[in-house]
C-alpha positions in Angstrom: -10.8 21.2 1.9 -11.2 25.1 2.0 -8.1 26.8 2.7 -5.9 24.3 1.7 -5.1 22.7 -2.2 -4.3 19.6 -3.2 -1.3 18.3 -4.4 -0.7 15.5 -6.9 2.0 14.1 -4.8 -0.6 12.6 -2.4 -1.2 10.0 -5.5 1.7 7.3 -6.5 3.5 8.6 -9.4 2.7 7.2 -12.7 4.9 4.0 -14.0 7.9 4.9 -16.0 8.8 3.8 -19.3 10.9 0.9 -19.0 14.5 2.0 -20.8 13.6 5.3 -18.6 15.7 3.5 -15.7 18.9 5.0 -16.7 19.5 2.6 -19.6 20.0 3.6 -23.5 18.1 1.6 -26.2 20.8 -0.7 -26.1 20.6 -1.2 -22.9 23.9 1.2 -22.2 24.0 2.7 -18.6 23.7 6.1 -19.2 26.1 7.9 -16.4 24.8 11.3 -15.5 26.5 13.9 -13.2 24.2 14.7 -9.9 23.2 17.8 -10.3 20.6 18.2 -7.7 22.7 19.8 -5.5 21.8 23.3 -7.8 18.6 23.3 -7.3 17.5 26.2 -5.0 15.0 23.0 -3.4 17.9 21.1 -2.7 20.5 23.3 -1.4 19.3 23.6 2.4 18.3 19.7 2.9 20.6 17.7 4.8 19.8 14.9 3.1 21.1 11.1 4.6 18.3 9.0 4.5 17.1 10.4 1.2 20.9 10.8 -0.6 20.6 8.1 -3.3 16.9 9.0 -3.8 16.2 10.4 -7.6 19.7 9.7 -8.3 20.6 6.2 -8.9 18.3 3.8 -10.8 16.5 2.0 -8.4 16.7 -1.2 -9.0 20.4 -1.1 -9.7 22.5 -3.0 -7.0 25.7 -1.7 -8.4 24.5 1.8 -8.3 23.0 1.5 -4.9 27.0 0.2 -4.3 28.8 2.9 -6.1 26.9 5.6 -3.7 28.1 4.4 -0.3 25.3 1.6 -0.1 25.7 -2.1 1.4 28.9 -0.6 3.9 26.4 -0.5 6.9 25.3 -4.3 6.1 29.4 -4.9 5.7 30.0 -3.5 9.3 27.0 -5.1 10.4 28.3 -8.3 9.6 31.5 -8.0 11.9 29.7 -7.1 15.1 27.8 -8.7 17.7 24.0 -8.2 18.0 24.9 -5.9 20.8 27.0 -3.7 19.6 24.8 -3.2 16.8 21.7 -2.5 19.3 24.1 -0.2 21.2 24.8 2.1 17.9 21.7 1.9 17.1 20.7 3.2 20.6 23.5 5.7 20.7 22.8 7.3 17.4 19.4 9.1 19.1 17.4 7.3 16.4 13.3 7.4 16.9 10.5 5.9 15.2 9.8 8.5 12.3 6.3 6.5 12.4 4.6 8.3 14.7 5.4 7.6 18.1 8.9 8.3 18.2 9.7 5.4 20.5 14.3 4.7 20.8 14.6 2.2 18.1 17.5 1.1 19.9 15.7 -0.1 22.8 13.0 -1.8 20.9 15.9 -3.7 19.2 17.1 -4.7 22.7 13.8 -6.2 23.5 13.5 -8.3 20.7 16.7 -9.2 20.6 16.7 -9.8 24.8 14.0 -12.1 24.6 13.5 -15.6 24.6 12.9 -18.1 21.4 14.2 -19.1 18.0 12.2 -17.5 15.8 11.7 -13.6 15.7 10.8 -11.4 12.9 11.4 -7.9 11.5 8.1 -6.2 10.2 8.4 -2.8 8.4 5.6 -1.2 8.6 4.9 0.6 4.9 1.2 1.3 5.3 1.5 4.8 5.1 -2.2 6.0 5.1 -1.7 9.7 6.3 -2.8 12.3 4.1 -0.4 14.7 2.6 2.8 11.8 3.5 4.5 10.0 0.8 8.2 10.0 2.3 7.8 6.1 2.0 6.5 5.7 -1.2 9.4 7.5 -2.3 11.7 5.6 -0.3 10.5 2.4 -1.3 10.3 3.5 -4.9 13.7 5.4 -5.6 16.1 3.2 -3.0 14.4 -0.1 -2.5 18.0 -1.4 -1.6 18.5 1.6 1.6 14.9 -0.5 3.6 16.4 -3.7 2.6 19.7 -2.7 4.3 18.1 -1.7 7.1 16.5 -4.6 7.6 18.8 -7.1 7.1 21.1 -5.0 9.8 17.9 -5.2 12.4 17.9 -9.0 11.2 21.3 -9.2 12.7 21.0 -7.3 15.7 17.7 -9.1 16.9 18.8 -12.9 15.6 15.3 -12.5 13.2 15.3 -15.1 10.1 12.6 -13.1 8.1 10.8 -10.1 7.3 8.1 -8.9 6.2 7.3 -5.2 4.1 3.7 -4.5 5.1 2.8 -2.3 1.9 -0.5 0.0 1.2 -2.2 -1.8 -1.8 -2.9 1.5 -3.5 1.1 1.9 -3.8 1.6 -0.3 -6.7 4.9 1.3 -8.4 6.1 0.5 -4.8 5.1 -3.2 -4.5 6.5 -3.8 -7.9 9.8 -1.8 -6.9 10.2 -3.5 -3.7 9.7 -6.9 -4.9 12.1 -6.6 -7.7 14.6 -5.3 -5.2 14.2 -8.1 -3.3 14.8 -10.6 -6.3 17.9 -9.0 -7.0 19.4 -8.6 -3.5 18.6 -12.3 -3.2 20.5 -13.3 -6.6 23.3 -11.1 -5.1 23.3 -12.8 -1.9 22.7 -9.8 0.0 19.7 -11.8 1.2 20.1 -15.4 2.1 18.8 -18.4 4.5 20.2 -16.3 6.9 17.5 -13.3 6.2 15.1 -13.2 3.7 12.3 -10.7 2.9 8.3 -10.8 1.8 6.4 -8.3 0.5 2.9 -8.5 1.9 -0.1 -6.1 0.6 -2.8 -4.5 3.0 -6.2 -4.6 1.8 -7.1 -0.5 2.3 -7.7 -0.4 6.0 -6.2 2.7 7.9 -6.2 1.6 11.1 -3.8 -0.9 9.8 -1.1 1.5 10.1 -1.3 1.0 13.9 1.2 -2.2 14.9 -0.7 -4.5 16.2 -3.8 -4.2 13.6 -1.1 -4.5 11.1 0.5 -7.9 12.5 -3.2 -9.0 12.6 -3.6 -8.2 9.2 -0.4 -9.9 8.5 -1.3 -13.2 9.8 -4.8 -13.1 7.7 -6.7 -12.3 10.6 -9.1 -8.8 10.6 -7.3 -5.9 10.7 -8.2 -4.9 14.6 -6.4 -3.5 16.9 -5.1 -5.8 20.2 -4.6 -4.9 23.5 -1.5 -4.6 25.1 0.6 -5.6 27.0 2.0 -8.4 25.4 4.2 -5.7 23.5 4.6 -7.2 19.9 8.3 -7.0 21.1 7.5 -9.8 23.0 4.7 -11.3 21.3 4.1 -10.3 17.3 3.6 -12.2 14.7 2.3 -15.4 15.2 3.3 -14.9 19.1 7.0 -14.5 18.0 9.3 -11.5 19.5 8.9 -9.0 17.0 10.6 -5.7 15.4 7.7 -3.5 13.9 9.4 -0.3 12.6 8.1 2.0 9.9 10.4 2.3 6.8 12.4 5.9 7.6 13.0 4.6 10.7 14.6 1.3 8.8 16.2 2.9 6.0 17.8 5.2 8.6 19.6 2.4 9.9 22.4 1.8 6.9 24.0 5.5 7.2 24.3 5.2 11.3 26.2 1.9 10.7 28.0 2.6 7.9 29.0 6.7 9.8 28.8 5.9 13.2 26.2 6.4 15.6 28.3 10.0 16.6 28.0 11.1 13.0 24.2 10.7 12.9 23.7 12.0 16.4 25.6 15.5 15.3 22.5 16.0 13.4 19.2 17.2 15.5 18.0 19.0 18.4 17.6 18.1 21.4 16.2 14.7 22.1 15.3 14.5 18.3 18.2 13.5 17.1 19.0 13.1 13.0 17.6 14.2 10.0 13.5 14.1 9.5 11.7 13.7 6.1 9.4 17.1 6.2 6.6 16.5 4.1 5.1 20.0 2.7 1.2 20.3 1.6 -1.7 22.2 1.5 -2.1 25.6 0.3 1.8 26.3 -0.3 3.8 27.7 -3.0 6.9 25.2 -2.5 5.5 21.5 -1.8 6.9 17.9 -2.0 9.8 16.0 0.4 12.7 18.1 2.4 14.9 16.4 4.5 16.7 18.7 7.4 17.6 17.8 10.8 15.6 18.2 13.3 15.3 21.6 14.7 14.2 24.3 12.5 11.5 26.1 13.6 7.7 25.4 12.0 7.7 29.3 10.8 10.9 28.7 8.9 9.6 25.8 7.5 6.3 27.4 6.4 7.6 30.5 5.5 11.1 30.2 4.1 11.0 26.5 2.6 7.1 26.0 1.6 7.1 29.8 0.5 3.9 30.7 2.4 0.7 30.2 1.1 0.1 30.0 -2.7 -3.2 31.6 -2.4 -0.9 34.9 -0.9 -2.9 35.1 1.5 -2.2 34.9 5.7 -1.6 31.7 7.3 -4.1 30.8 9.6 -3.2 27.3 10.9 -0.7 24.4 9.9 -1.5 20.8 10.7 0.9 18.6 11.5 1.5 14.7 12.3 -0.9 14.4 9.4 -5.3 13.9 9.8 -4.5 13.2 13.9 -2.4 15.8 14.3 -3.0 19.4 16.1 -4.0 22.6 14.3 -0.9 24.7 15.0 -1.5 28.7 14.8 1.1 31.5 14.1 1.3 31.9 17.9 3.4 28.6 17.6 6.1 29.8 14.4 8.7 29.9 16.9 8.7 26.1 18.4 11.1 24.1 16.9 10.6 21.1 15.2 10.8 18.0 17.8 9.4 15.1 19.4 8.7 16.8 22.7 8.8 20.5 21.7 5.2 20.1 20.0 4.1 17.4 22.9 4.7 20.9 25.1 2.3 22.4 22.1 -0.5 19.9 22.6 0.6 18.6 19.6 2.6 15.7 17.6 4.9 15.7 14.7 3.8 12.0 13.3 5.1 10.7 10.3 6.3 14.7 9.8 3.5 15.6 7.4 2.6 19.3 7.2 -0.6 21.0 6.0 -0.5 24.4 5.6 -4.3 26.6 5.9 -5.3 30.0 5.0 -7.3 32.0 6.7 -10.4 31.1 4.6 -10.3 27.8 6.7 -13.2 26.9 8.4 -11.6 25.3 11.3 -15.3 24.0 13.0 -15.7 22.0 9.7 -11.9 20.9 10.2 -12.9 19.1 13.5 -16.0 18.0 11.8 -13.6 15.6 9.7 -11.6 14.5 12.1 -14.3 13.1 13.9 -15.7 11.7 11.1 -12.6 10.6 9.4 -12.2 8.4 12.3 -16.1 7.2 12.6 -15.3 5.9 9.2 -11.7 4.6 9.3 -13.0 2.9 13.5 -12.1 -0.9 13.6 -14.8 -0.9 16.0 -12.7 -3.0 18.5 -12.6 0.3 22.0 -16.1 1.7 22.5 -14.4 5.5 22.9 -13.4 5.2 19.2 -16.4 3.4 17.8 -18.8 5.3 19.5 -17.1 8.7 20.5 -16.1 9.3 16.9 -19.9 9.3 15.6 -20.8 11.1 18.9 -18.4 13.9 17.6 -19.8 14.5 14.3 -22.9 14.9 15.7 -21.8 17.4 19.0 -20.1 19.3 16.2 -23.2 19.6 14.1 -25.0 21.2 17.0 -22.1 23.6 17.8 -22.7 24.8 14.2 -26.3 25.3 14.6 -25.5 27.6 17.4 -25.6 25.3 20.2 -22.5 26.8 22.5 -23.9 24.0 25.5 -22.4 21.5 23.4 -19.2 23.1 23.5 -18.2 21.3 27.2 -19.7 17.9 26.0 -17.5 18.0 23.2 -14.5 18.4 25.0 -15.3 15.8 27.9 -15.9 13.6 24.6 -12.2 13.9 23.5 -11.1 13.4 26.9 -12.8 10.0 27.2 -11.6 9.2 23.5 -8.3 10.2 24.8 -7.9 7.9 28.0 -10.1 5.3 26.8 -9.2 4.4 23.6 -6.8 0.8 22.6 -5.2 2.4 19.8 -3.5 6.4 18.6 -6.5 6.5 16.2 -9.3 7.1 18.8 -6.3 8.6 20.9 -5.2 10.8 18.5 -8.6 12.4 17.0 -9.4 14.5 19.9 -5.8 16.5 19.1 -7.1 18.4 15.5 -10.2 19.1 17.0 -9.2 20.8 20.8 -6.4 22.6 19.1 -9.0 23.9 16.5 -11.5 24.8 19.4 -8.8 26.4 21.4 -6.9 28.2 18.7 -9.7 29.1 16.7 -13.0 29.4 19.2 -14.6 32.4 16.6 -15.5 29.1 14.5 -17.1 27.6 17.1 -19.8 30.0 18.6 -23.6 31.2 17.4 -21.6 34.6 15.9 -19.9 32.3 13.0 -23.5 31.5 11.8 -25.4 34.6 12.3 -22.1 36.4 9.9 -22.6 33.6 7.1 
């Protein structure tokens, strides 16, 4: 994309050699100091979801144990469902997904409702460009998501669960599943909770919830309409839990601190730490974990460095491909669920693109439009239609044709009301906040310069 690089983080890191896992050729655990804590990266983070990650070996449970791990599950164990659901609640802890719904309350419904069988999906289909904050979850403390889950198996009376992972994570897959061998030797997992890996086949729109339990019970991943919730009705009509795996892995440190320890964290009604993931034309990239409520300039300016092209920033995306173009103008809001809802904006699965003012912020609405012709399950007529209705409105803007500027916009207001699903919702954000941040790219003037 002009204005903004790429970053070999998007991609899953490559395998590593196998006596690489903190083992000598012998097999001898090799015991290293942390040392992370030095690093001028590391020194600012708050990190509590993220703590054991690039520190222990993965897949080792006594490792995971030796740094703090398993004492949520312990706790867990001793309470009722409800108090459980009521830490939960009272920690402030969101959906880091997306949609920032109270995971405490979701718990609640499941838990609330009638039936026998219930189930806890974690929802690992991370599709969003520039976010990999699960990936390396999943592939440097497999045992923190399994926690969490077998605490929300408590709380919600669920038998099983399911990890919904991206086929084009593979290290992850493999992690997660060898994780899940070893807690089950270990009898972390048991009759009582057990855990499946299932892979998606590709599909973006998989990453929405109810797609995704599609997908899960071998139907086509499309979206469904709700109501039912999938907290009522899920997988295979069953009261369901479908979190995304921060939210999950979250879980173990509230239990294990107390919900007042996490809550001390945050702004706000965003409450806790958030996984900032930094991309795009920057000179400082990759995963930062902080508590909610720095401000997007101090993240783009202090932490990412500024651009690495040295030149001005001229918009920051954020909440990934669906999320708003944010300009300077905007430096000072502070990073939170309903501070950037008051910016026309989202925060997402907290993924950050940074811009340059080379950015061509027409062509930028041009791909989100088309991004979501292409990625469409083709279920809502707004989405399926509107989408390819977009790229072509667009086109005539950039041919000089300012009359399309109004159809464009009533088009992302239909796609906006209309749609079943955040996808067709969604799309209409990047491309009004480009055409109202950055109208110069949008009228005949921008052609007659080129």
């Amino acid at each position: 994309m002009p204005g903004s690089w790429p970053r070999s983080w998007h991609e899953a890191l490559p395998p590593p050699r196998q006596r690489c896992r903190g083992f000598g050729r012998r097999g001898h655990r090799r015991r290293h100091p942390d040392r992370s804590g030095a690093l001028p990266w590391m020194k600012g983070q708050t990190r509590l979801t993220f703590a054991r990650v690039g520190v222990i070996d993965p897949l080792s449970l006594a490792d995971y144990r030796a740094h703090g791990g398993l004492q949520g599950l312990t706790r867990a164990r001793s309470m009722t469902r409800a108090e459980i659901v009521a830490e939960v609640t009272d920690s402030g802890l969101r959906g880091r997904g997306g949609a920032g719904f109270p995971t405490g309350i979701k718990w609640k419904t499941v838990s609330d409702a009638p039936g026998d069988r219930k189930y806890i999906v974690c929802n690992a289909d991370e599709g969003d460009s520039a976010t990999f904050a699960d990936r390396m979850l999943m592939e440097g403390d497999p045992f923190c998501l399994i926690e969490g889950m077998a605490i929300a198996g408590l709380a919600c009376g669920a038998a099983k669960g399911f990890v919904y992972i991206r086929s084009e994570y593979p290290i992850a897959i493999r992690v997660m599943e060898s994780a899940i061998r070893i807690a089950r030797t270990a009898g972390v997992l048991d009759a009582g909770f057990d855990i499946e890996v299932r892979v998606g086949a590709g599909a973006y729109v998989c990453g929405e919830e109810t797609s995704l339990l599609n997908s899960l019970e071998g139907r086509r991943g499309v979206v469904r309409a709700k109501p039912p919730l999938p907290a009522l009705e899920g997988f295979m009509g069953k009261p369901t839990v479908v979190n995304n795996v921060i939210s999950l892995a979250s879980v173990p440190v509230i239990l294990a601190k107390g919900a007042a320890f996490y809550k001390d964290f945050g702004h706000g009604r965003s409450r806790g730490t958030v996984p900032l993931q930094i991309a795009g034309n920057v000179r400082y990239g990759g995963l930062y974990e902080t508590a909610f409520g720095l401000t997007l300039g101090q993240i783009v300016d202090d932490i990412a460095g500024g651009t690495a092209s040295g030149r001005p920033v001229k918009a920051v995306q954020v909440g990934g491909p669906l999320g708003a173009y944010h300009p300077r103008a905007d430096f000072d809001t502070p990073f939170g669920y309903e501070d950037f809802a008051g910016q026309g904006g989202l925060i997402g699965h907290a993924g950050l693109t940074v811009f340059d003012d080379s950015a061509d912020m027409l062509a930028q609405a041009r791909f989100a439009m088309e991004f979501c012709a292409i990625e469409s399950c083709g279920k809502c007529t707004p989405c399926r239609i509107g989408a390819v209705r977009g790229v072509e409105t667009i086109d005539r803007i950039a041919k000089g044709d300012a009359a399309a500027i109004p159809l464009l916009t009533d088009l992302c207001s239909t796609m906006k009301s209309g749609s079943l699903c955040a996808l067709g919702g969604f799309t209409p954000y990047p491309v009004l906040s480009a055409l109202t941040h950055f109208p110069e790219d949008f009228t005949p003037v921008r052609e007659a310069a080129e």
